[in-house]
Structure formats: structure tokens, C-alpha cells
N, C-alpha and C positions, 0 to 999 in steps of 0.2 A: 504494500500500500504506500503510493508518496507520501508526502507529509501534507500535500495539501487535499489530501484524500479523506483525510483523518477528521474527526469530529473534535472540534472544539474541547479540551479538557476543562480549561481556563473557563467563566462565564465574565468574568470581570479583572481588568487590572487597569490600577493607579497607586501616581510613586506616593512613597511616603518619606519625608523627611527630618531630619532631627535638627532644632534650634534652642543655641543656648539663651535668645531671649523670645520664648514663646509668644509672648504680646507685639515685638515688636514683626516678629513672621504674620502673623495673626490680622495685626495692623497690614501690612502690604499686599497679604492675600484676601483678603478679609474688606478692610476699609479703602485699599486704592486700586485693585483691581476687579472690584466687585462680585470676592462671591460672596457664599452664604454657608456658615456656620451650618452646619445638619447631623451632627453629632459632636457631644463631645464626652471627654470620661476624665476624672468621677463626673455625673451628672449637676452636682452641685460641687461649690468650692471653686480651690485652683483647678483647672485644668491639666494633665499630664497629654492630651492629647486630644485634638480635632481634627474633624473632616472639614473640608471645604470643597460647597459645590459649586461646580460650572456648568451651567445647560445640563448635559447628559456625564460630563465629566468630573472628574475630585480629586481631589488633592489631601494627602493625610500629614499631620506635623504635631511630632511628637517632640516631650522635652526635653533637652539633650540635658542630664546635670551636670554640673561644675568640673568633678572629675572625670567625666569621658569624654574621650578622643573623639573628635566628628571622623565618622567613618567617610567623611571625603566631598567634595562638591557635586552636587548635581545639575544638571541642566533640563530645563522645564520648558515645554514649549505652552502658550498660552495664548488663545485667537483672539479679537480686540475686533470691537466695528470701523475702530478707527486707529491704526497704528499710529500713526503723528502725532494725534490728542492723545493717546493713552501716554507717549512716553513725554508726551509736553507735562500729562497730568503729574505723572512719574517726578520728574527733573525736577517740577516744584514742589515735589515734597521730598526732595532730598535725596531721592534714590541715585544712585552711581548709572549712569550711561555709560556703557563699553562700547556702542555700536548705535549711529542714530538710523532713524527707518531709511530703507534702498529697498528701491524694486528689485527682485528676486525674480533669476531666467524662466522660472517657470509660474512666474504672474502673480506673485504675493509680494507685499511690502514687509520687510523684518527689522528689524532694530533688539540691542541686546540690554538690558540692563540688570542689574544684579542686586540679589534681595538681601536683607540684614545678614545671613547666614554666609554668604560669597557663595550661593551658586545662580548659576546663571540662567537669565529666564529670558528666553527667545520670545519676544513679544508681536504678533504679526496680525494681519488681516487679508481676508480671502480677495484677489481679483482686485486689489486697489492699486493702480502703478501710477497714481497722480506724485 
């Protein structure tokens, strides 16, 4: 059987990553990128851990304590209606730009900036090459 023969084992995956300051991840996925908080654990209290959703998508962040090692940076990629206003939103709230929006050969706008934690979040929008 190929592999693309094969049924789906998987029904769902999304990354999860670890921050040493959960509010401030929280804040950037949460309050400047627009999603929505749809779980979190414990249910009351601090939080050790949330989802964040996007449309059909989510994002999980958990909290990394004082003595562990971030197991490394990730790179997220994250769709935007409007790539230029998202990282124009971005840059005034302080976020780090590594890369401002460029149309992309195959018809998207990208631009790079990076969340509290140093990893990097490809911020783009479908079919926009203005």
C-alpha cells in the first residue's frame, strides 16, 4: 500500500509550544493576532496551559518554568486578511520584524516577525500581491 493509500491515522494536528512568559505569548496570540482562548488548564487560577483558536486551526502554549531548557524555536505559519496591516499592527506593538511583507512566487504576501519566545511566525495572506 503507498502511503498515500493509507487512511489517515492522525484526525488532528497542531504545534504546541512552551513560553517562559505565558501572558506575554498569550498577549501576541491571543490579543494581537486574534484568536480565541478555547481551553485552558487548570480551569481556574494560573494557567499552565492554553489553546488558541484560529478559524479551523490552534495553537497550544504551554508554560515553560524557570529551570527548563526551551526545547528550541519554532516556526508558525499564521494566514492574516491582510498581511501589511497585520505586521503594521504587529511593529506597533513592539513585536520584532525579521522580514516585512513580499509577494511570494506562488501568489501570497509573507512577512516574518517573531513572538516573545524567539520563534518565528510567518505571517501571510492568500492571493494578495498589492
Amino acid at each position: 500500500m503507498a502511503v498515500t493509500d493509507r487512511p489517515a491515522l492522525a484526525r488532528e494536528v497542531f504545534p504546541i509550544i512552551t513560553s517562559g512568559d505565558l501572558d506575554a505569548a498569550r498577549h501576541f496570540y491571543e490579543g494581537l493576532l486574534g484568536g480565541v482562548v478555547s481551553y485552558q488548564f487548570p480551569e481556574t487560577g494560573e494557567p499552565a496551559y492554553v489553546s488558541v483558536s484560529f478559524g479551523d486551526g490552534q495553537l497550544g502554549i504551554g508554560r515553560r518554568e524557570a529551570d527548563e531548557q526551551p526545547t528550541g524555536p519554532a516556526t508558525l505559519w499564521v494566514y492574516v486578511a491582510d498581511c501589511a496591516a497585520a505586521v503594521a499592527r504587529l511593529a506597533e506593538a513592539g513585536v520584532e520584524v525579521l522580514a516585512e511583507p513580499q509577494a511570494q512566487p506562488w501568489g501570497e504576501r509573507m512577512a516574518t516577525v517573531r513572538d516573545p519566545d524567539g520563534n518565528r511566525v510567518l505571517v501571510a495572506d492568500r492571493g494578495r500581491t498589492r
